[in-house]
N, C-alpha and C positions, 0 to 999 in steps of 0.2 A: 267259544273261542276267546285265546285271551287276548288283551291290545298288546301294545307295547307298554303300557305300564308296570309292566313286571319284567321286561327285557334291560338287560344290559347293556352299556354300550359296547360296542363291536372295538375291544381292547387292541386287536390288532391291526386296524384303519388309525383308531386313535394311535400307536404305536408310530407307526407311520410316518402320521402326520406331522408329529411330533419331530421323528429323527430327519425328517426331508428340513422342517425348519430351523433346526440344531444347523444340519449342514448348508444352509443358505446362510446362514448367520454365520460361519466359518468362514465360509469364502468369503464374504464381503468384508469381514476381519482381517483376512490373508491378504485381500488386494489392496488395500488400507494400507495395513502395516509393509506390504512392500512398495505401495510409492513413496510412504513415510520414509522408507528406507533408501531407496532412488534418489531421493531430494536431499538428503541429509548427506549422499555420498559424492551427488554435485557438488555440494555446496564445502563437502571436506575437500575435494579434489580442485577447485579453485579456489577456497578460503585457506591460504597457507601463510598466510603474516602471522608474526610473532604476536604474544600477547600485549608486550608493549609498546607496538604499532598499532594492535586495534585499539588500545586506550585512548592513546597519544589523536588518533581520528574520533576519536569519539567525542573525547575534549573538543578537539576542534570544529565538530559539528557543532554542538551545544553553542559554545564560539558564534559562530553563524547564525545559529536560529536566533541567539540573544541578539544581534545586531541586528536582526531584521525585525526582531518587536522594537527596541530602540529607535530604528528609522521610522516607522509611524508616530512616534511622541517629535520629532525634530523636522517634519514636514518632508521626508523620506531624503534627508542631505545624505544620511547614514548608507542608504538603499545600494549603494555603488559596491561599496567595502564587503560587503559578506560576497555579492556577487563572482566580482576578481578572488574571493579569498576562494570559494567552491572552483573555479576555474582551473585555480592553482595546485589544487589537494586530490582533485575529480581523478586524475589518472593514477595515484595512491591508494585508491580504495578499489579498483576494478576484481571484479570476482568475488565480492564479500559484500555483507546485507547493509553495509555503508554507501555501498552506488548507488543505492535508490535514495538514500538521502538526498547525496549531492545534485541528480538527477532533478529528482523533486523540487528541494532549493532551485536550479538554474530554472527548469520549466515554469516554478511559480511567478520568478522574476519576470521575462518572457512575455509570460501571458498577460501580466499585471499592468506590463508596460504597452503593450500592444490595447489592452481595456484603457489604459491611463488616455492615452495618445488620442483613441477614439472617442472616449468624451469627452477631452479639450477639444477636437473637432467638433463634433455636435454641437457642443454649447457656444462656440463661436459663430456657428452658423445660425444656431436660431437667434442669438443676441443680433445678431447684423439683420438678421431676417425681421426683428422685433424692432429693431431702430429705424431699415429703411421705411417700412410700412405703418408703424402705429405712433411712429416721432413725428 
């Protein structure tokens, strides 16, 4: 009797196996490329400002971000001014991948100040805490 050492593989399992994963790798290709497609038709069907409207915001994100590393070298006097500026521009950019800047900018501010306020509290308390009890 012979082994399998002289057998071949069974070319038509292989065949197979082969074309089932050809067509797994299709679909997940296809569904791919149509949420690619989905999102890119969101985003044409509210992204309809002029070219040089989205420049003109774009400038003036950059604008913003530059004033907000500035406010960290000035002891944040700066910190106010990009704020009011995002406020003012936020409703210009709606529908287009500019809103989440603005977004971003205002939420960072926000949070920054809500962290800021919270450890000038803490540090006040335990200074006082530190003075009534170990002065």
């Amino acid at each position: 009797m012979n082994q399998s050492s002289d057998r071949k593989p069974d070319t038509r399992s292989h065949q197979q196996t082969r074309t089932a994963e050809h067509q797994s790798n299709a679909s997940v290709e296809a569904a791919f490329d149509h949420e690619m497609t989905q999102q890119r038709q969101s985003y044409g069907a509210s992204d309809n400002m002029s070219t040089g409207k989205r420049r003109s915001l774009i400038t003036y994100n950059h604008i913003t971000y530059f004033l907000y590393v500035i406010s960290y070298f000035t002891a944040g006097l700066l910190w106010v001014v990009p704020i009011v500026m995002n406020y003012a521009k936020r409703h210009d950019a709606e529908g287009s991948w500019l809103s989440t800047h603005f977004d971003w900018q205002i939420k960072t501010f926000w949070y920054s100040s809500v962290f800021l306020l919270r450890h000038h509290y803490h540090y006040l308390c335990i200074r006082g805490f530190w003075h009534q009890y170990a002065g």
